[in-house]
Each structure stands twice: as C-alpha cells, then as structure tokens.
C-alpha positions as CSV (number, residue, x, y, z in Angstrom):
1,X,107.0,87.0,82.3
2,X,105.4,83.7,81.1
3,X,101.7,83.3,82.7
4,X,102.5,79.4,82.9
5,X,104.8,79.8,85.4
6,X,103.6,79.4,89.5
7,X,104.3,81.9,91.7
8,X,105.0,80.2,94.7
9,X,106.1,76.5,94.5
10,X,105.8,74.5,97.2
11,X,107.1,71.0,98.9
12,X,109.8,71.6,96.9
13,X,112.9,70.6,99.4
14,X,112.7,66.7,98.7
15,X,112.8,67.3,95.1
16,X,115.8,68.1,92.4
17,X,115.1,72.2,93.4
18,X,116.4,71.0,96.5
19,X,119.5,72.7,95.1
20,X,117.8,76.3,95.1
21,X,118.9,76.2,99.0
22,X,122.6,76.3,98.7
23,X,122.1,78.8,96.1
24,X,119.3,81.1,97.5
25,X,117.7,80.7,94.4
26,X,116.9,78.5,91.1
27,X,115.9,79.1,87.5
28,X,112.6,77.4,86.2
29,X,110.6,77.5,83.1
30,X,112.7,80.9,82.3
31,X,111.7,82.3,85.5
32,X,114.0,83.1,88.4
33,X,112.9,81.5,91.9
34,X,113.9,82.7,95.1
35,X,113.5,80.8,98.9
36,X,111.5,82.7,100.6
37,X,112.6,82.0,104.6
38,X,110.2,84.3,106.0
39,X,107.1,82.4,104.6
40,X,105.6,79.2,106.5
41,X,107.3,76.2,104.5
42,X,110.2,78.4,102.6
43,X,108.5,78.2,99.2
44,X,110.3,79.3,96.4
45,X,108.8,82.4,94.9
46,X,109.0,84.1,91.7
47,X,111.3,86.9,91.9
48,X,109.3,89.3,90.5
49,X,106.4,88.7,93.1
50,X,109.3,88.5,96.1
51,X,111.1,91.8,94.8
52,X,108.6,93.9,92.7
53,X,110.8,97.0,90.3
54,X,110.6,100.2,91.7
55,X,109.5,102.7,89.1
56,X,113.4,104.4,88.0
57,X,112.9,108.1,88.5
58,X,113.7,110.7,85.7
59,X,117.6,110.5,83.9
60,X,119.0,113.9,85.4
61,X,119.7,116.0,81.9
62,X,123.1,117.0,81.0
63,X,123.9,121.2,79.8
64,X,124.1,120.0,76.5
65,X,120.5,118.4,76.5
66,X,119.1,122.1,78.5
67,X,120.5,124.4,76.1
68,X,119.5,122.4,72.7
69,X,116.3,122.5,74.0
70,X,116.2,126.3,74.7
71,X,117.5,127.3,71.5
72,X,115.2,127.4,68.7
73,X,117.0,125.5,66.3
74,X,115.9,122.6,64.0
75,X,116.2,118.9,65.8
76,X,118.9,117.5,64.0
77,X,121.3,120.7,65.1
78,X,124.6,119.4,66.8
79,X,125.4,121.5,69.7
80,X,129.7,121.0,69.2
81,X,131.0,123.5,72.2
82,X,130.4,124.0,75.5
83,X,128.9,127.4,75.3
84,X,130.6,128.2,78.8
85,X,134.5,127.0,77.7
86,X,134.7,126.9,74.4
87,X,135.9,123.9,74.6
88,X,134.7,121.2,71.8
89,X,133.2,118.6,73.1
C-alpha cells in the first residue's frame, strides 16, 4: 500500500467522492475506499484499515504430495500412479 495515501478521509460528501455513496465505495490514489456508516461523519476508509486479511491457514496436501515426501527418492522424481489404483494420473 502506498504510505501517501490517508486512511480515513473526511468531509468528503459535498465533494466529487460524493459518488462513493451509491457505490459503497471509491478508488483513490490506487487505494480502495470504503464508507464507513458506523463511524461519526461516514468517512471513507481505506479498505485495508476497515477489513484487515485474515492470515490463510495451511493448503490441505493432496496423497500425491504425502507419499513423495515419504519416499526417499531424489526431488525431481515424478510420482505417475496412484499407488492405491493403479491408475495413471
């Protein structure tokens, strides 16, 4: 994010952002703004202040990834069947 950018703007309903309130929200200086109803005087604030990113939690590993890992084989191994169908994958 782009330290120039406020993170609350305010007065800005008499202004061209006006349009930010039929939309919910506006783009500015590459950051998104949303209208934050809650606060005293709805000031648009930067998204990521409003809505911060939870942390994503581990990708879940597939069979294939589990048993390349158990076998002791060099890394660059392809693992081409399923070793419970036989099945090419």
């Amino acid at each position: 994010m782009q330290e120039r950018t406020p993170e609350r703007i305010y007065n800005w309903l008499n202004t061209q952002l006006s349009i930010a309130r039929f939309y919910g929200g506006i783009s500015y200086n590459g950051a998104e703004y949303v209208v934050a109803m809650d606060e005293e005087g709805q000031p648009l604030v930067r998204r990521d202040v409003k809505f911060p990113r939870k942390p994503r939690a581990a990708k879940k590993r597939t069979r294939k990834e589990q048993v390349a890992d158990a076998l002791p084989l060099p890394p660059n191994y392809r693992i081409d069947r399923d070793p419970q169908s036989n099945q090419p994958t």
